[in-house]
C-alpha positions in Angstrom: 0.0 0.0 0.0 1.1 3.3 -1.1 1.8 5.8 2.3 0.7 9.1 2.2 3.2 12.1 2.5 1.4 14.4 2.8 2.0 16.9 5.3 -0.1 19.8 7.2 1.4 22.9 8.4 -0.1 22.1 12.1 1.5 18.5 11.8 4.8 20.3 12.1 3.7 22.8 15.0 2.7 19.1 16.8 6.2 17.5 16.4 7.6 20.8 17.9 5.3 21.1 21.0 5.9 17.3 21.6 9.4 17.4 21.9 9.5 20.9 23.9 6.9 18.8 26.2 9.2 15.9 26.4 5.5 14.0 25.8 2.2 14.0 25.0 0.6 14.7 28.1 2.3 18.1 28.1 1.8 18.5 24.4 -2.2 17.8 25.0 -2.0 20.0 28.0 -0.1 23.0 26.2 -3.0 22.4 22.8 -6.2 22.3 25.0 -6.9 18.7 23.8 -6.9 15.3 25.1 -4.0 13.4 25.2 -5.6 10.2 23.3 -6.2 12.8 20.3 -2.2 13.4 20.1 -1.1 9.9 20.5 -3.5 9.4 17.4 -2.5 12.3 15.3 1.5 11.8 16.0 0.7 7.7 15.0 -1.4 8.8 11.8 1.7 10.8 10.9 3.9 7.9 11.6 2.5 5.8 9.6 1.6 8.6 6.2 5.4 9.0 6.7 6.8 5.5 7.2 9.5 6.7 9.5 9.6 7.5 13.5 9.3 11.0 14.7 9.9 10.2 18.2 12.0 7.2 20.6 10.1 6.7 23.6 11.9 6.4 26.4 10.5 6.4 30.5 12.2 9.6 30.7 10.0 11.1 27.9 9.6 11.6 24.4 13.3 12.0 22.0 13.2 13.1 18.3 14.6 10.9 15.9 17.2 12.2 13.2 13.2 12.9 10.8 12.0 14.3 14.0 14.5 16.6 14.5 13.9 18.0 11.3 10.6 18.4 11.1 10.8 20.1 14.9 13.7 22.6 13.2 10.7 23.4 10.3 8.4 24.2 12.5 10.9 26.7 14.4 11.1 28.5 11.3 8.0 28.7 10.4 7.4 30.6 13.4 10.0 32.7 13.2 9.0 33.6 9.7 5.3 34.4 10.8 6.4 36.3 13.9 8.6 38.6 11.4 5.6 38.9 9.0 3.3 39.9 11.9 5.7 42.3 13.2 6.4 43.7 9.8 3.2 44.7 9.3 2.6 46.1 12.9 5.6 48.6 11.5 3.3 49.5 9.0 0.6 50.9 10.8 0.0 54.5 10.1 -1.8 55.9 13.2 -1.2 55.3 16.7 -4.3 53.0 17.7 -4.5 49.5 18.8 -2.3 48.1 21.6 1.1 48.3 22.7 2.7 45.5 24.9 5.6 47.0 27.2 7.9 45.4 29.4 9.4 46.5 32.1 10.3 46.0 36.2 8.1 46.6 39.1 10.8 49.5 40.5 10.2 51.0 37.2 6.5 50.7 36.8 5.9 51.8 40.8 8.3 54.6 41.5 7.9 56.0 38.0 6.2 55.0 34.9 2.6 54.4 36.3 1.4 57.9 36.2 3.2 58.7 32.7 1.4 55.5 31.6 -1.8 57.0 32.6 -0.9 60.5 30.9 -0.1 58.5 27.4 -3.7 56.4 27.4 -4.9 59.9 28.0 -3.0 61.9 25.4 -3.5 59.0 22.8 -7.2 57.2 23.8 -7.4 55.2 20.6 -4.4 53.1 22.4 -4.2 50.4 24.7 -1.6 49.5 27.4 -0.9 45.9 28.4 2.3 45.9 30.4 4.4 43.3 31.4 6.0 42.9 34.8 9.6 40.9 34.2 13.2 41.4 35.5 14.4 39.6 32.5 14.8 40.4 29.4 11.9 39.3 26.9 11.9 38.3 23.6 11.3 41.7 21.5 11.9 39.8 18.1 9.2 36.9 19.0 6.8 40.3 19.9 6.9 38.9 23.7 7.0 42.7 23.9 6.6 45.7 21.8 8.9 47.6 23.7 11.1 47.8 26.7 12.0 49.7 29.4 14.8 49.1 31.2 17.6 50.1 33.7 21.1 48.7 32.1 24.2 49.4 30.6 24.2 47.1 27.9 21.3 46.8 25.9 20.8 43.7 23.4 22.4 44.7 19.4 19.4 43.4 18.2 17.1 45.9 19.7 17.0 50.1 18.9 16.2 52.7 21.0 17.4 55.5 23.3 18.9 56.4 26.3 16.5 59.0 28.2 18.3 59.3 31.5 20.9 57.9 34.2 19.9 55.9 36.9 22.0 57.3 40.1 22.7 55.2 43.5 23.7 56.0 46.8 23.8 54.5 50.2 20.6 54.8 52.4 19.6 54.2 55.7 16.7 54.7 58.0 16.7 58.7 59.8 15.8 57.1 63.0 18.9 55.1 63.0 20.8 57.8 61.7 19.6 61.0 63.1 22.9 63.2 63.3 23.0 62.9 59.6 22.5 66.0 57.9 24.3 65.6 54.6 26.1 62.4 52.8 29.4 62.2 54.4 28.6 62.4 57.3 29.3 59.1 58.4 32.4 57.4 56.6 32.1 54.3 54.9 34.3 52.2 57.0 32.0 52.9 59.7 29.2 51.9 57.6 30.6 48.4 56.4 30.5 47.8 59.9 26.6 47.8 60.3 24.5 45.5 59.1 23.5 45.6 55.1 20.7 44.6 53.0 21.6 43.4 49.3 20.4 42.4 46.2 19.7 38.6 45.5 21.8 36.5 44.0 20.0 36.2 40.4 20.8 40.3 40.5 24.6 39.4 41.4 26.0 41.0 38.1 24.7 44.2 39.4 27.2 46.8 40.2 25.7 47.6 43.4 25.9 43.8 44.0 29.3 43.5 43.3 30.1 46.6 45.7 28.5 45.2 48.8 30.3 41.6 48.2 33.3 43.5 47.9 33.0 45.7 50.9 30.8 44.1 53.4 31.7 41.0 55.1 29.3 38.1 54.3 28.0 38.1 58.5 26.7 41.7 57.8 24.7 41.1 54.8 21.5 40.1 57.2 18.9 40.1 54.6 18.9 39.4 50.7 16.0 40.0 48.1 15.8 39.4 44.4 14.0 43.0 43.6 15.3 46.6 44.3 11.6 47.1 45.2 12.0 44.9 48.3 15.7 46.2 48.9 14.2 49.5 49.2 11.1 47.9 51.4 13.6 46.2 53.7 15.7 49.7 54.3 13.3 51.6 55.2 12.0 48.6 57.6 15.3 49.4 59.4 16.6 45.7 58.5 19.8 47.3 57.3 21.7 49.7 55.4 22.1 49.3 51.6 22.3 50.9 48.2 19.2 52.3 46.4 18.2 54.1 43.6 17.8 58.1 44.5 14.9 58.7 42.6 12.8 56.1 44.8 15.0 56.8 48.2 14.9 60.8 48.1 11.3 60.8 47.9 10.8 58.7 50.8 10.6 60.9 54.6 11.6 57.9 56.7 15.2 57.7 54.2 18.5 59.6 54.1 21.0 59.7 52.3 24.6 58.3 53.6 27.2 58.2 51.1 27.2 60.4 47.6 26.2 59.4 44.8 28.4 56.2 43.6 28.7 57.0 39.6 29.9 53.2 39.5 26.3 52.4 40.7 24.8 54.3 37.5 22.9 52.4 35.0 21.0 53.6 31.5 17.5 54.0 31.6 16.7 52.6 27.9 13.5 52.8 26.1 13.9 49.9 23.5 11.9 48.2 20.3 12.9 45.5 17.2 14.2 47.6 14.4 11.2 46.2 12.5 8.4 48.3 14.7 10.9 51.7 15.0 8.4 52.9 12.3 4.9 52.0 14.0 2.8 54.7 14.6 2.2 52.9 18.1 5.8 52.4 18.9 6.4 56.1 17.8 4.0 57.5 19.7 4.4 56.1 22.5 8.6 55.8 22.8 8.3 60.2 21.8 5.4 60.8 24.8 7.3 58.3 27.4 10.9 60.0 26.6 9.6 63.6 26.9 7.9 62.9 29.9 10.6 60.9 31.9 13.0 64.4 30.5 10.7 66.3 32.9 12.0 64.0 35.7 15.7 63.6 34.4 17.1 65.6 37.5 15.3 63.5 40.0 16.1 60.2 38.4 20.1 61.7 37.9 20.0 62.2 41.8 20.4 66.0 41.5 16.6 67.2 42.2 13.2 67.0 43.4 10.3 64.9 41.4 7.9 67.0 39.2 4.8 66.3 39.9 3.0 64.4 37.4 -0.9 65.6 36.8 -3.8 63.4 37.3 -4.9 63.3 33.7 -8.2 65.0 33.2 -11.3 62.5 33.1 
């Protein structure tokens, strides 16, 4: 009997969700259906092809050399659909629709919320669905339309622009501190001497993080946590001392400042896109409102004024 060869595009988006599953339960799982329909389906393809797609071990489900092939099509076909869709969300011509952004939750609460809420205001055609994430998304697989974030080194594959400098410092709590008047008053060797907060381990490659392993023996650090939003939460708690960035420090009553601002600290506050969405009307919009607006608060972010206050937007 003749086998048929035939092949689906959806046969190929199986193979690959199989063997990211490691089996069919997952695979069944990740498509909504049940798993006896994709033990059928991979068997019907099986047998059209007249080849295995998959060993089965008890540990799970392994491609075969035809497998890994078919799994590697698939990958391109969505790579190639993801570019199409994102080429023609570049095309768009008036700022309308929605806009996916990524960014931290330091970011989004210290800063960005009330901007956000100027933009939907200033733009009402446009939609906001923002994405709380300390790492890096995928901005070429449109995980994100565009990014803001605090760093020095921002991917080659992305374009964008530096709107400001994020400075640091040492804080601690005024009621443990209250003949400080100015940073300097204390010196920093009696500092290390206290006990310290720090960043978490998954945030080692930090500057700041690198500084307080450097400085502070290991039996002062009393208290890590993988966000600057709980660094700062665990300050002002009186847990420790520890570096924080100014523009969320200065603003709070219970903070003071104890050390001047440590450029080595600094890190690039970037707003970033895919070259491929630089010319949306969305992406356009929305990068030129956000950079003007976080301008206004440049001095306050820099460490070297007060915050602006940002209008309610009018209802």
């Amino acid at each position: 009997m003749t086998r048929q060869q035939h092949l689906d595009w959806d046969d190929f988006r199986l193979v690959k969700i199989i063997a990211e599953a490691h089996g069919l339960a997952g695979a069944a799982e990740r498509l909504g259906v049940n798993h006896s329909t994709v033990f059928r389906r991979l068997g019907q393809m099986e047998d059209n092809l007249g080849v295995k797609l998959f060993e089965r071990h008890r540990t799970g489900y392994v491609l075969t050399p035809a497998g890994e092939e078919m799994s590697a099509l698939a990958e391109q076909m969505d790579e190639n659909v993801t570019t199409f869709t994102r080429k023609l969300a570049g095309q768009a011509v008036a700022p309308t629709g929605e806009l996916r952004v990524t960014t931290n939750d330091t970011l989004l609460v210290h800063l960005l919320t009330p901007i956000f809420a100027r933009f939907i205001t200033a733009c009402p055609e446009m939609r906001l669905d923002v994405v709380l994430a300390n790492q890096a998304l995928n901005l070429s697989k449109r995980d994100a339309d565009v990014a803001i974030r605090a760093t020095d080194d921002p991917p080659e594959t992305l374009v964008g622009r530096r709107v400001a400098t994020i400075a640091w410092a040492i804080y601690g709590r005024v009621a443990d501190f209250p003949a400080v008047r100015a940073p300097g008053d204390i010196s920093l060797a009696d500092l290390f001497d206290r006990h310290w907060v720090a960043l978490g381990d998954n945030l080692a490659t930090m500057k700041v993080s690198r500084f307080v392993r450097e400085h502070v023996t290991p039996e002062n650090v009393v208290y890590k946590v993988n966000t600057v939003l709980g660094l700062s939460e665990a300050v002002q708690a009186g847990t420790g001392i520890g570096p924080l960035p100014c523009f969320i420090a200065d603003t709070n009553p219970d903070l003071v400042r104890l050390s001047d601002i440590n450029p080595d600290f600094s890190a690039g506050l970037w707003l970033l896109t895919h070259p491929d969405l630089r010319q949306s009307a969305r992406v356009r919009a929305f990068m030129d409102f956000m950079a003007a607006e976080i301008a206004k608060q440049k001095k306050w972010i820099e460490g070297a004024g007060k915050k602006i206050p940002v209008l309610a937007p009018a209802v």
